[in-house]
N, CA, C and O atoms as CSV, one atom per row, in Angstrom:
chain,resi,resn,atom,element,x,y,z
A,1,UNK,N,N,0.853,-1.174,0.000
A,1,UNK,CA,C,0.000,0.000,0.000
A,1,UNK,C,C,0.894,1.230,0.000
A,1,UNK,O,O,1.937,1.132,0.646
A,2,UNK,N,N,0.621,2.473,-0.682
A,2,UNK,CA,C,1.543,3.197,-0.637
A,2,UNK,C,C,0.510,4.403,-1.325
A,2,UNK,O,O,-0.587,4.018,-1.727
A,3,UNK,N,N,0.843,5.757,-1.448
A,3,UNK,CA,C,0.276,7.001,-1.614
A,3,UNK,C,C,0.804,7.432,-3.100
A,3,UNK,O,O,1.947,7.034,-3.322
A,4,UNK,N,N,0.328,8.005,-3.924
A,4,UNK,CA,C,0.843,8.771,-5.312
A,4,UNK,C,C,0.021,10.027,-5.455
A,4,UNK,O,O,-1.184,10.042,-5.202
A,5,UNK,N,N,0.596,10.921,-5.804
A,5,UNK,CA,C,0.133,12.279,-6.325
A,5,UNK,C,C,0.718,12.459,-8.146
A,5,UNK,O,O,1.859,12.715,-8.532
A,6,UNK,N,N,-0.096,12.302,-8.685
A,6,UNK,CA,C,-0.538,12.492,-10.131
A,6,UNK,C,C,-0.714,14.068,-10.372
A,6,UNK,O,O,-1.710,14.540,-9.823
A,7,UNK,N,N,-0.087,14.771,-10.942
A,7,UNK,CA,C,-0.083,16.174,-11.218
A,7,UNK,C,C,-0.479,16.140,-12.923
A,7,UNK,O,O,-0.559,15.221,-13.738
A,8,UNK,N,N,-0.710,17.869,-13.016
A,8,UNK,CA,C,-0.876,18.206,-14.622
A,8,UNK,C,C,-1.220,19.221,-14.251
A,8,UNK,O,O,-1.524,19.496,-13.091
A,9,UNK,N,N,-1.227,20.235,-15.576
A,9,UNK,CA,C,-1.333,21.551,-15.682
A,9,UNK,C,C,-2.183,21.830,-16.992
A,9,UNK,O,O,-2.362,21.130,-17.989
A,10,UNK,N,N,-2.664,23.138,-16.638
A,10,UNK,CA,C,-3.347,23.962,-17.675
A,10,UNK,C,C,-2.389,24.397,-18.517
A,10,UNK,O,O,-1.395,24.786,-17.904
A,11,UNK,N,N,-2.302,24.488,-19.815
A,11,UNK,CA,C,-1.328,24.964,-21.034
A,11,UNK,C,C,-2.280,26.520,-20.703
A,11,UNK,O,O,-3.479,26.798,-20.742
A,12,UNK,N,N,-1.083,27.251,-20.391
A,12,UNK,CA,C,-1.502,28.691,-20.608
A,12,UNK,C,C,-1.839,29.307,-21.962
A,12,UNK,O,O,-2.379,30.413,-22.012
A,13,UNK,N,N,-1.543,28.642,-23.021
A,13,UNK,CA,C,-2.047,29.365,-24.477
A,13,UNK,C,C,-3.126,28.593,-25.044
A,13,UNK,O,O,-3.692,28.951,-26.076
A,14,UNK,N,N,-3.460,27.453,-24.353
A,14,UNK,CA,C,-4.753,26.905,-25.127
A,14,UNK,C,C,-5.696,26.780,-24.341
A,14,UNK,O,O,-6.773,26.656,-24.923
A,15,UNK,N,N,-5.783,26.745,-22.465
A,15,UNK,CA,C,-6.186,26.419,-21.337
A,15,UNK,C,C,-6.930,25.404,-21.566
A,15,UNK,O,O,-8.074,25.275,-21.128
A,16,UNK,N,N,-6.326,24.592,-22.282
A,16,UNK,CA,C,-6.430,23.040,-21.634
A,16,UNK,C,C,-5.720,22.107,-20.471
A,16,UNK,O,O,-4.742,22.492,-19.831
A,17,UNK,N,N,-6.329,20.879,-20.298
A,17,UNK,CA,C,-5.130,20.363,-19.473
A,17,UNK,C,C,-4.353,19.719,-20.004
A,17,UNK,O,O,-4.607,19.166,-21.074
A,18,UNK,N,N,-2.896,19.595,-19.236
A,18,UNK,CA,C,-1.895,18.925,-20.224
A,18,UNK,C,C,-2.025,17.452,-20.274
A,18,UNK,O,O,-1.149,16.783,-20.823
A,19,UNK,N,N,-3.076,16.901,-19.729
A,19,UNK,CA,C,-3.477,15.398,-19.615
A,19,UNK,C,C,-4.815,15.398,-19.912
A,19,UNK,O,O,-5.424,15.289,-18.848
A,20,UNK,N,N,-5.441,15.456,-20.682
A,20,UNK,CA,C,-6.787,15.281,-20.978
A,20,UNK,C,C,-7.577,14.581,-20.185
A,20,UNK,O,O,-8.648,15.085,-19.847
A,21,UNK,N,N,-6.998,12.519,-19.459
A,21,UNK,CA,C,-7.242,12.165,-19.611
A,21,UNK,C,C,-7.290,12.363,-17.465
A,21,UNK,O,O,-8.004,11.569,-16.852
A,22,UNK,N,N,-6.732,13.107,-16.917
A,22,UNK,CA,C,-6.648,13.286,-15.645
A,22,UNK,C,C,-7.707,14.154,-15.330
A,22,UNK,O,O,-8.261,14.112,-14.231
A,23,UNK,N,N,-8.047,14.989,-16.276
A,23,UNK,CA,C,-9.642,15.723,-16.207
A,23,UNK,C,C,-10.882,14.960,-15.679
A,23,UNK,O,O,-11.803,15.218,-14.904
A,24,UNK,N,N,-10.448,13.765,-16.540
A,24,UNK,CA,C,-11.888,12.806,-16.141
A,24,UNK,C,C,-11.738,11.813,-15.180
A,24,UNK,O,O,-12.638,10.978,-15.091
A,25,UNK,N,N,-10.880,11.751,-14.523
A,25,UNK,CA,C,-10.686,10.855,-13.194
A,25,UNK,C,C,-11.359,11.386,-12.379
A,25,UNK,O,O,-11.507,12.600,-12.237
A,26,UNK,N,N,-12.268,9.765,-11.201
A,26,UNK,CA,C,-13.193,10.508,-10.279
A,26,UNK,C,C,-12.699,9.316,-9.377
A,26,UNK,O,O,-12.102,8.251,-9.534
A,27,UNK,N,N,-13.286,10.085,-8.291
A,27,UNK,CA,C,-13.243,9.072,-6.714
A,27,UNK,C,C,-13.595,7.854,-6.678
A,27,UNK,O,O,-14.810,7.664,-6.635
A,28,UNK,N,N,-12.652,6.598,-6.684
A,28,UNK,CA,C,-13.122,5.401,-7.199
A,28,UNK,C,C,-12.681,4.691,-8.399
A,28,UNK,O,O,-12.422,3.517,-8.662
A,29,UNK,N,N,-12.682,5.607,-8.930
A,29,UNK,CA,C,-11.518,4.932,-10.679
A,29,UNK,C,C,-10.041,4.594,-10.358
A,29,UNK,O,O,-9.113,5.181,-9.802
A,30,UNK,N,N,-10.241,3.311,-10.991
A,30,UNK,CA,C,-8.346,3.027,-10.757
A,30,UNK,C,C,-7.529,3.432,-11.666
A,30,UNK,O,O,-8.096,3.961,-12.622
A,31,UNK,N,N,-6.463,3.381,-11.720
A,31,UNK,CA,C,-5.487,4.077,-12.579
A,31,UNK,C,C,-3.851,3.465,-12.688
A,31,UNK,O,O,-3.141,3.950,-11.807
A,32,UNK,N,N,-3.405,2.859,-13.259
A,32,UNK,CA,C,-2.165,2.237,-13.105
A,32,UNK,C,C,-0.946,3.037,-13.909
A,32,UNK,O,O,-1.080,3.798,-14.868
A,33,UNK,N,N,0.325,2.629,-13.213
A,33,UNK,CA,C,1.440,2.808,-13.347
A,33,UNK,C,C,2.267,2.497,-13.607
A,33,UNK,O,O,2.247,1.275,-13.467
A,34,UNK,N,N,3.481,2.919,-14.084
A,34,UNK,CA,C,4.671,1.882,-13.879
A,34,UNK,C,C,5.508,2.550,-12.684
A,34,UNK,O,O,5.313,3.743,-12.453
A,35,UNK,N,N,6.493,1.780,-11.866
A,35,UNK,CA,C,7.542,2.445,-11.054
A,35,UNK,C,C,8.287,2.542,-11.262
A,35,UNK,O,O,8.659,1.687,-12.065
A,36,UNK,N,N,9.263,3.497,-10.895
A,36,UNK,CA,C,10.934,3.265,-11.885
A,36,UNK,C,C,11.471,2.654,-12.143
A,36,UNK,O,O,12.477,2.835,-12.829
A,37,UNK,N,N,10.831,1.016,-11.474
A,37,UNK,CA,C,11.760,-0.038,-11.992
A,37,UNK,C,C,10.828,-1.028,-13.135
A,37,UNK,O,O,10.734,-2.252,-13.235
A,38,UNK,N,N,10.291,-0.059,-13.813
A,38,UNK,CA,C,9.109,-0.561,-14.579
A,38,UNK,C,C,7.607,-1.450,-13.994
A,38,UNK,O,O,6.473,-1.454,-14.473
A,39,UNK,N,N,8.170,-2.157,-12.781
A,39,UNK,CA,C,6.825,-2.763,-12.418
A,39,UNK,C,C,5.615,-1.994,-12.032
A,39,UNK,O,O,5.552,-0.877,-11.519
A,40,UNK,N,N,4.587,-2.878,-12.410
A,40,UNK,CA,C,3.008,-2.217,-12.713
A,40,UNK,C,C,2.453,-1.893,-11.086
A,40,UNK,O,O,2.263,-2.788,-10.263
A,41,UNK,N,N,2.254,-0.518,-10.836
A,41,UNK,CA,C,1.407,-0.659,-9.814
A,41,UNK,C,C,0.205,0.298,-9.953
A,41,UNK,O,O,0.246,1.280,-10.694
A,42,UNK,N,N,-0.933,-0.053,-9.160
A,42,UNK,CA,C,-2.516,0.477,-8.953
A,42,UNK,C,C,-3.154,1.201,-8.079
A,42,UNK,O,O,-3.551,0.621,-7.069
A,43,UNK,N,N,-3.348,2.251,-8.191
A,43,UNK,CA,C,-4.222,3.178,-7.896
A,43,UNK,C,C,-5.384,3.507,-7.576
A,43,UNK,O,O,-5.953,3.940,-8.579
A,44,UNK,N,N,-6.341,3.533,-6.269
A,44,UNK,CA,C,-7.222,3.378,-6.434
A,44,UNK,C,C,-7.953,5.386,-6.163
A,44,UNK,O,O,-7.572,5.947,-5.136
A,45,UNK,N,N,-8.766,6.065,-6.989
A,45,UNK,CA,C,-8.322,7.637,-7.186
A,45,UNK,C,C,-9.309,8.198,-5.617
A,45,UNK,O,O,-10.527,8.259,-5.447
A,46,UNK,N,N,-8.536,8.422,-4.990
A,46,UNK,CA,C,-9.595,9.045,-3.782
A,46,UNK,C,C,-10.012,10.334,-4.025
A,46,UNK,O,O,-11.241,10.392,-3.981
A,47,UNK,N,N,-9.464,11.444,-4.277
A,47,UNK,CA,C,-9.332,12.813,-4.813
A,47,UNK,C,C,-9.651,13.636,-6.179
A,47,UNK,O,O,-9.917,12.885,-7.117
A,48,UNK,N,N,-9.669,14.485,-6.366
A,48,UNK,CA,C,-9.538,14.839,-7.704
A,48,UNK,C,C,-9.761,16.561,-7.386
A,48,UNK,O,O,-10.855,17.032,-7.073
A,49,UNK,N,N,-8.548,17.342,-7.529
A,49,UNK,CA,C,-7.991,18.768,-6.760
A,49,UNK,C,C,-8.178,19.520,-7.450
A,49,UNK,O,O,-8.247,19.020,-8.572
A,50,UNK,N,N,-8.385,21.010,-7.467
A,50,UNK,CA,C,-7.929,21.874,-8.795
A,50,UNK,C,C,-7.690,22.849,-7.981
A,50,UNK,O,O,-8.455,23.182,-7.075
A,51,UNK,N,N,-6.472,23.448,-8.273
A,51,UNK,CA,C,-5.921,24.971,-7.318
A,51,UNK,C,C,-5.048,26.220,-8.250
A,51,UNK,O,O,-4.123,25.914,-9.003
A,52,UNK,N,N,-5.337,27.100,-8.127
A,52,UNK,CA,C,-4.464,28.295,-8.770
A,52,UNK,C,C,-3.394,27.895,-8.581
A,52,UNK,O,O,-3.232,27.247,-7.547
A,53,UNK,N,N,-1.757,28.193,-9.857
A,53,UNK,CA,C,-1.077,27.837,-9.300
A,53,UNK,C,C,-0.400,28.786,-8.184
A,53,UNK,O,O,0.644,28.420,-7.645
A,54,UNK,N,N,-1.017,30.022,-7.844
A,54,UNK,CA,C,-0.376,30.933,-6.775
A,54,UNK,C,C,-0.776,30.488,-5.396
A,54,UNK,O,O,-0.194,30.893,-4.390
A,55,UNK,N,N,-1.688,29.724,-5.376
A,55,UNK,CA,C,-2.502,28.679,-4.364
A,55,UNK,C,C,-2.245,27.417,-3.817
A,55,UNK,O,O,-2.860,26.826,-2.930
A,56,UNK,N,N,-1.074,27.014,-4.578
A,56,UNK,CA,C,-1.084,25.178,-4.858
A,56,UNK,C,C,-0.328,25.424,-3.473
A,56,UNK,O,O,0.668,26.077,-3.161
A,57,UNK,N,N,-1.570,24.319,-2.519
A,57,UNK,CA,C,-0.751,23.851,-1.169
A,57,UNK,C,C,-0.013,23.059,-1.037
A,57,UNK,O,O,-0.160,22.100,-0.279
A,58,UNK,N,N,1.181,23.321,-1.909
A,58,UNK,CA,C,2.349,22.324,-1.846
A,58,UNK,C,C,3.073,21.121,-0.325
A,58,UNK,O,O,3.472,19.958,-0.375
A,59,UNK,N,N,2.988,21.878,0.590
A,59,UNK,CA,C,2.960,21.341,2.219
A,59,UNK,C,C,1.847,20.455,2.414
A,59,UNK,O,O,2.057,19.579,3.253
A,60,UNK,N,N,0.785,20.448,1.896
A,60,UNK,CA,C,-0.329,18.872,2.057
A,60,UNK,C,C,-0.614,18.477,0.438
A,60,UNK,O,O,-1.705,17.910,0.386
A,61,UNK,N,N,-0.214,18.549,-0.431
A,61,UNK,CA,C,-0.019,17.493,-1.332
A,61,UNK,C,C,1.768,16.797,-0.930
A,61,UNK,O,O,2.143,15.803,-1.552
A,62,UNK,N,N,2.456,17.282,-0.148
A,62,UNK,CA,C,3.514,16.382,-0.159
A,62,UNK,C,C,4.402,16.430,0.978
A,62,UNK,O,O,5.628,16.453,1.080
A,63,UNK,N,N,3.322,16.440,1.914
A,63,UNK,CA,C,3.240,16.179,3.084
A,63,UNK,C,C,3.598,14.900,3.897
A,63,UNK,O,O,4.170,14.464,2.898
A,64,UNK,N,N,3.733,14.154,4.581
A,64,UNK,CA,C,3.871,13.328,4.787
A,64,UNK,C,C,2.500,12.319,5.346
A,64,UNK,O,O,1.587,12.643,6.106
A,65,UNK,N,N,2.680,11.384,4.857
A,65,UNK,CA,C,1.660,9.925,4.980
A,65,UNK,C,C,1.221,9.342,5.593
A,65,UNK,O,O,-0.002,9.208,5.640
A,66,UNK,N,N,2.243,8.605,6.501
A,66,UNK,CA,C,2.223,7.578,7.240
A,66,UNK,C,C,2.489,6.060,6.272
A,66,UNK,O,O,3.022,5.061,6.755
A,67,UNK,N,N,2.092,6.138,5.123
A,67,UNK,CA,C,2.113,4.938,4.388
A,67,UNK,C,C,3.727,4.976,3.549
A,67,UNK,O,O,4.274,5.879,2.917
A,68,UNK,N,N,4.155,3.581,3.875
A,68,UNK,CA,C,5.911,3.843,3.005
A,68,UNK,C,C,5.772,4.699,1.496
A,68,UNK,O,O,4.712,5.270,1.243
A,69,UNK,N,N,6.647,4.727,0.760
A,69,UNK,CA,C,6.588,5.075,-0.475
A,69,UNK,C,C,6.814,3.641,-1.301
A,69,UNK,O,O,7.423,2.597,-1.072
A,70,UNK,N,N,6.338,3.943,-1.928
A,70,UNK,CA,C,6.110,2.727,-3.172
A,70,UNK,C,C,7.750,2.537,-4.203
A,70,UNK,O,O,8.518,3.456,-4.488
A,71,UNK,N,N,7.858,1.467,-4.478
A,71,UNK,CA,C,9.204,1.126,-5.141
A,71,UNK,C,C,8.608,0.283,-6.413
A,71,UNK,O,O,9.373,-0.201,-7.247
């Protein structure tokens, strides 16, 4: 078990997001990965954030857990 924060941004000249596909993630959808050592791991999406970036509460998106970090 382990925690991930999935980021993306608005393209300032088209204001889209730079992931289309992170737009449509909702609470409950899984989502998989690879880890740096290529193996597959899963996601299950609790969240789904949107903040100015003059706003972004950087100190609780990467904050600490309690849960190890994932390898």
């Amino acid at each position: 078990m382990g925690v991930s924060v999935i980021e993306g941004h608005v393209d300032s000249y088209q204001g889209r997001p730079s992931s289309s596909s992170l737009g449509a993630l909702r609470p409950g959808d899984s989502i998989d990965v690879s880890s740096p050592t290529g193996s597959p791991l899963s996601f299950r999406v609790t969240g789904v954030r949107q903040y100015a970036k003059s706003r972004f509460p950087a100190g609780t998106i990467y904050g600490t857990t309690g849960f190890p970090p994932c390898a």
